[in-house]
C-alpha positions as CSV (number, residue, x, y, z in Angstrom):
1,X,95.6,65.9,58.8
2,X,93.1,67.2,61.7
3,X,92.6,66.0,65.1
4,X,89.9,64.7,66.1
5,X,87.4,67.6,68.1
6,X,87.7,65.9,71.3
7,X,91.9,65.7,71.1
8,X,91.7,69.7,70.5
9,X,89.1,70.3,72.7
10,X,91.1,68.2,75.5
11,X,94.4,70.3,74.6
12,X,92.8,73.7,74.9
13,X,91.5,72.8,77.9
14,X,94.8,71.7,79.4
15,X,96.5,74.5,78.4
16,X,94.0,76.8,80.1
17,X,94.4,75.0,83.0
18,X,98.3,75.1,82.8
19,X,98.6,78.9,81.7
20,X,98.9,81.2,84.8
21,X,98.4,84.8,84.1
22,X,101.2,87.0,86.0
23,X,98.8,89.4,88.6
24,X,98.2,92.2,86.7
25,X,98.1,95.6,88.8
26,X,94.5,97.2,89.8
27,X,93.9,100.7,90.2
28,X,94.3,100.9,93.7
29,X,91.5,101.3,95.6
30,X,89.9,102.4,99.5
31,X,91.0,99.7,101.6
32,X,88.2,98.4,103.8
33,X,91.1,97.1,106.5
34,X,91.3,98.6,110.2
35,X,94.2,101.0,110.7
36,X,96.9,99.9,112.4
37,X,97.5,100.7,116.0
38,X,101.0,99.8,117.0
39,X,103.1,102.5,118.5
40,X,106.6,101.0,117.4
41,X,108.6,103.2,115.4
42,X,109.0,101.0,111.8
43,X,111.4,104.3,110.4
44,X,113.0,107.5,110.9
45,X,111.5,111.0,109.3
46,X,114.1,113.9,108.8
47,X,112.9,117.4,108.1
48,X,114.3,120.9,109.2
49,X,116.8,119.5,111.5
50,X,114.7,117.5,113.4
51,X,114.8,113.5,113.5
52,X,111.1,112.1,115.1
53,X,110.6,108.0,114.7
54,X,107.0,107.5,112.8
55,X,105.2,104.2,113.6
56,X,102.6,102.0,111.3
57,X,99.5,103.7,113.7
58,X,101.0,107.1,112.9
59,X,101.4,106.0,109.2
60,X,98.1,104.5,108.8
61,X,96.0,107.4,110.0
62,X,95.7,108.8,106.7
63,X,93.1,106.9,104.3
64,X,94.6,103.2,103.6
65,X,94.1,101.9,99.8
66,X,95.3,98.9,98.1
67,X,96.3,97.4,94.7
68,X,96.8,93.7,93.5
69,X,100.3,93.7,91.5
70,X,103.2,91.6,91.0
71,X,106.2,93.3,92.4
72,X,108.8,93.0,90.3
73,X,111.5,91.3,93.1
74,X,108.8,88.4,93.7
75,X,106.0,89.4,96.5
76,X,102.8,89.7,95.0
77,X,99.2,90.0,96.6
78,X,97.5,92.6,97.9
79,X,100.3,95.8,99.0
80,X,98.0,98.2,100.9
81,X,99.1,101.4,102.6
82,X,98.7,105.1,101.9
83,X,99.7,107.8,99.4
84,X,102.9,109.1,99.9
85,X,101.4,113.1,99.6
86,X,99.0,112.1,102.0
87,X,101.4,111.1,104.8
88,X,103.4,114.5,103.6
89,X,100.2,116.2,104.5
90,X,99.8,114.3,107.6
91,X,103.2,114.8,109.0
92,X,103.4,118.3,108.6
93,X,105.9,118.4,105.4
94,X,106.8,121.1,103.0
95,X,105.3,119.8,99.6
96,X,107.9,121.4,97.5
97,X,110.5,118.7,99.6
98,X,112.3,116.7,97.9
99,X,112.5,113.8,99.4
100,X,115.8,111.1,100.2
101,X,114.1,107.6,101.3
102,X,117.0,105.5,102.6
103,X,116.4,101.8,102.8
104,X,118.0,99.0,105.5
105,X,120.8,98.4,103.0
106,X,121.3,101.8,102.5
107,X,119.9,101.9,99.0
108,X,118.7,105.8,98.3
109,X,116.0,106.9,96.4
110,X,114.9,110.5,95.3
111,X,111.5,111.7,94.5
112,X,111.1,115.2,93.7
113,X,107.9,117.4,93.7
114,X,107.7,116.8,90.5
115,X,108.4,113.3,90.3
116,X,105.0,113.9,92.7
117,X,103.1,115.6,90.0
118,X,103.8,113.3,87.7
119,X,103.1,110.0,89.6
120,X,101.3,108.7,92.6
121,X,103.2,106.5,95.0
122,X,101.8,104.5,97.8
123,X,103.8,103.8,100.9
124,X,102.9,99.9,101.3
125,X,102.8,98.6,104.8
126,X,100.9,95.4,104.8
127,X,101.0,92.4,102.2
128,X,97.6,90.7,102.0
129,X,96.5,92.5,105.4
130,X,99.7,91.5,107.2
131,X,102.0,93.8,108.3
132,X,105.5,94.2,105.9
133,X,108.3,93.0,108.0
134,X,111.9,93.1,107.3
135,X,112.1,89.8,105.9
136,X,109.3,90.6,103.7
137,X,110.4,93.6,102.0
138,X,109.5,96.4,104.9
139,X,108.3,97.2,107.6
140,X,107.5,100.0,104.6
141,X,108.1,99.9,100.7
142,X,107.5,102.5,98.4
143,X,105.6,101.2,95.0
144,X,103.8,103.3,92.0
145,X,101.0,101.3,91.2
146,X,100.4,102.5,87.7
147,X,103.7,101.6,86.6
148,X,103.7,98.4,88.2
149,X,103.0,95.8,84.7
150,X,105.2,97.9,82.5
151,X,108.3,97.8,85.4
152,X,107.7,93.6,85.3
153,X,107.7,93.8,81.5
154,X,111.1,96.0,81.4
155,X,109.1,98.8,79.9
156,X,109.4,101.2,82.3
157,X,112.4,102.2,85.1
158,X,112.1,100.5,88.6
159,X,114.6,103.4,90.3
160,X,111.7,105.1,92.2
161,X,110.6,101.9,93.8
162,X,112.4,101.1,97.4
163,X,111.5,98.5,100.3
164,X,112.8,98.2,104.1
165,X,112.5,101.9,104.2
166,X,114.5,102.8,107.5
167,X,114.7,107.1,106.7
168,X,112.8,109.8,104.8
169,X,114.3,112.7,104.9
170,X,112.4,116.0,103.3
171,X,115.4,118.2,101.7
């Protein structure tokens, strides 16, 4: 038995309405939004044997960009902040580093040079144009934007990603 065309019509219609796509990551992107200019030290760089506190200003003076995902522990929006090789290049680092990112919680993640090659990562500091704060994941998280539907899917590993980054340390 068939319903009638207005009954089907009226169900496809509520169940547009009542389906919400997850975000789905974007390429990320130039980010149009003024760099930020506070001074505060938001986390620790380590590289031969010297310890100097970076801030957001200092971050944000290389090229911002953003991308629209859902990260997989819940915040999603608009991450924006700036290519982890870039702010390598701005700080002076050796590129064949391996790097040791040490979070609040002392979680540690490794990225080597290839791990580089291989994949881009940006170093989020703002949510939707708002600074990351500690309570929100930062002040800085590390994310790789082209892996980001696949890690919400269980496809692909999460290990590289980190938040409430406190220390990079180039080894």
């Amino acid at each position: 038995m068939s319903r009638p065309l207005h009954l089907t019509l009226s169900l496809a219609a509520l169940t547009t309405c009542l389906f919400v796509a997850p975000v789905q990551a974007t390429a990320a992107a130039p980010s149009e939004l003024t760099p930020s200019q506070d001074e505060t030290p938001i986390l620790t760089l380590h590289s031969d044997d010297e310890r100097r506190p970076v801030s957001r200003a200092e971050i944000e003076s290389s090229p911002l960009h953003e991308v629209t995902l859902q990260h997989f522990e819940g915040p999603q929006g608009s991450f924006a902040g700036v290519w982890l090789d870039d702010f390598l290049d701005s700080q002076n680092l050796d590129a064949s580093a391996t790097l040791r990112l040490i979070a609040h919680d002392d979680y540690t993640v490794f990225i080597t040079p290839q791990d580089r090659e291989e994949t881009r990562y940006l170093l989020a500091t703002r949510l939707d144009g708002d600074p990351l704060t500690l309570t929100e994941f930062g002040p800085t998280m590390l994310i790789v934007p082209a892996d980001a539907q696949a890690v919400e899917a269980g496809t692909a590993s999460s290990t590289h990603w980190i938040w409430s980054i406190r220390d990079i340390q180039a080894q």
